[in-house]
Structures are given as C-alpha cells and as structure tokens.
C-alpha positions in Angstrom: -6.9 -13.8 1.6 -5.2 -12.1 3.9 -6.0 -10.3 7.5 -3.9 -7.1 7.6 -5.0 -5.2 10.7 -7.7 -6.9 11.3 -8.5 -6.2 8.4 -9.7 -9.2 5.4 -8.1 -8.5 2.3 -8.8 -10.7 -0.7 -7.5 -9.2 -3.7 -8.6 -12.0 -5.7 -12.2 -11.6 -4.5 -12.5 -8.2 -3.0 -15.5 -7.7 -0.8 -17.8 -5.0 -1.2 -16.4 -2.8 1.4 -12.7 -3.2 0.3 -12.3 0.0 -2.0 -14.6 2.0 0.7 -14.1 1.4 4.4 -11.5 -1.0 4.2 -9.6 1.4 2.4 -10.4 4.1 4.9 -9.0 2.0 7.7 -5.7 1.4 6.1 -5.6 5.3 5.6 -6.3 6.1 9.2 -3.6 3.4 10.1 -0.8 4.7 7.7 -1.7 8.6 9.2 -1.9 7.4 12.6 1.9 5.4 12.6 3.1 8.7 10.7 3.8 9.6 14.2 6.7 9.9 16.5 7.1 10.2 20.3 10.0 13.0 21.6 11.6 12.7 24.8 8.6 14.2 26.8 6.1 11.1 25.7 4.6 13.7 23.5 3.1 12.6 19.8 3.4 14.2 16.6 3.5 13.8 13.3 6.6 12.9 11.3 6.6 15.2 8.3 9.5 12.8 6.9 7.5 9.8 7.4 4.1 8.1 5.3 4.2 11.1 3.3 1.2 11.9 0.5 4.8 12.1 -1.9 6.0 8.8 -0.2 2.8 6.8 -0.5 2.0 8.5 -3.8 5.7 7.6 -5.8 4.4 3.5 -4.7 1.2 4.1 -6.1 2.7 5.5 -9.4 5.1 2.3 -9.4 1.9 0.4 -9.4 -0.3 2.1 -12.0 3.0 1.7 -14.4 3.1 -1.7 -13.9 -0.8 -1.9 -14.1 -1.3 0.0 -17.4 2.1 -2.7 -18.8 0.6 -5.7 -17.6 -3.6 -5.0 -18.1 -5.4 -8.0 -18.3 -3.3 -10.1 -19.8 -1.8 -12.9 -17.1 1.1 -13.5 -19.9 2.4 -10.5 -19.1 2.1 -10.6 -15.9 4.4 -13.9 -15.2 6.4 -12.7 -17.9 6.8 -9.6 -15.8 6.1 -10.7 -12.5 10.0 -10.7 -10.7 10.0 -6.9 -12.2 6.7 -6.4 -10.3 7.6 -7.7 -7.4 11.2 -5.6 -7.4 8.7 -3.1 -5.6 8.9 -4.8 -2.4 12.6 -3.7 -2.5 11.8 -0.4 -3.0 9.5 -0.6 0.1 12.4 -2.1 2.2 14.7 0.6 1.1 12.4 3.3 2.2 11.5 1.8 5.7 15.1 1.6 6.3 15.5 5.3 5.6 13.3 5.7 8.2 10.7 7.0 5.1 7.7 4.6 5.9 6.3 3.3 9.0 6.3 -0.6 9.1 2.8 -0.4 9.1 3.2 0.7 5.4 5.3 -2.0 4.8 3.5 -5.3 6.3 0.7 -4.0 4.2 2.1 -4.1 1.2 4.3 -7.2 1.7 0.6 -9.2 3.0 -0.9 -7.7 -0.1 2.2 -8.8 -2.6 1.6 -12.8 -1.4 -1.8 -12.3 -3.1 -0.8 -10.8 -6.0 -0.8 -13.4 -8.6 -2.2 -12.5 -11.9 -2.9 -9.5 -13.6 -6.6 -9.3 -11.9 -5.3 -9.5 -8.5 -2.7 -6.9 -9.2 -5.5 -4.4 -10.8 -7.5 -5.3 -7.3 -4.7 -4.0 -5.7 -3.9 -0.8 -7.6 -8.0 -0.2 -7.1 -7.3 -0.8 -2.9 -4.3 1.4 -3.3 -5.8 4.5 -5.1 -8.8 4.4 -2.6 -6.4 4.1 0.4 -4.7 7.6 -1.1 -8.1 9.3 -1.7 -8.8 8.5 2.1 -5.3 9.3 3.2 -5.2 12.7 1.9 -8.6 13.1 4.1 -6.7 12.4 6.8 -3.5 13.6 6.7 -3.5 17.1 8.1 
C-alpha cells in the first residue's frame, strides 16, 4: 500500500473507490502539472507535456505486458525485470522534459507494489480509468 498524493493505493487490495474517484484524482493531478509558468508568472498548458499520446503509449506498454503475463504469476517472475524495464522508459521521458514528475512518482510508487500478475492487472485497471478521466480533463 502506498499513499501517492494523498492518495491510498493498494494494488493488491484495491478499495472500492480506486478505479472511480481515485482514478479521477490522479487525472486531475497529471492535467494540472501539464502546466508551465512563462516569464510573466502566467500558467498554461504544456502541449509537449502529459500528453493523451504520452500517457496513452505507457498504458499500451502495460496492456502488452498484461495480456503476456495474465494470471499466471509464473510468468510474471519469469517476466518481471522485462516489466519493470518500463520504469526506464518513464525516466527517459521525464528527462525529455515529456512527463511531469508527478507522472513519474506515480508510476514508480505504483511499480513497488507490483508483484504478481494480480497486482499488475490492478494496476492496468487504475491506469485505464486514470486515462478515461484524463481525457475528461484535458482540454
């Protein structure tokens, strides 16, 4: 279990509100650090940054490795230094200035709980709500 924004994350147990208005949270967050500040103090949003393409291309990454692995926790340790490759894919994209490093301290705090092939399906569930609820918001 983990508290990412003050929000509880337990991708081995998820709550009932963690594919609904946790996920809705997260999407607000990842919209809201889409942002960048000019020289006048002013906000707005950073078309380069925690794009629908972005965010989407990680959430493909996962499903592949979802649908590979299923249920089956052989796989998954058999499997798992592959899977978890993805966090250096993340790094690579926050250093290109791609992702906000909100984005990336949630999936990092989410990758110390994934563990098995349930708690990697738990997180492909969190993630495809997060993009229903980020393309909401993203305007």
């Amino acid at each position: 279990m983990s508290l990412i924004f003050g929000i509880t994350v337990n991708l081995d147990k998820p709550d009932r509100d963690l594919f609904s208005a946790s996920a809705e949270k997260f999407a607000k967050k990842f919209d809201e650090t889409g942002v960048t500040i000019d020289n006048n103090g002013s906000s707005k949003k950073d078309k380069n940054k925690n794009t629908r393409t972005q965010l989407r291309g990680f959430y493909d990454e996962i499903v592949t490795w979802n649908d590979k692995i299923g249920s089956n926790d052989e796989k998954y340790q058999a499997n798992e230094p592959l899977i978890r490759m993805f966090l250096a894919k993340v790094a690579y994209s926050l250093g290109r200035g791609h992702i906000s490093s909100e984005v990336n301290q949630f999936m990092v705090e989410c990758f110390k709980q994934i563990n098995s092939a349930k708690s990697l399906n738990n997180f492909r569930l969190l993630f495809e709500s997060i993009m229903g609820y980020y393309v909401q918001h993203r305007k």
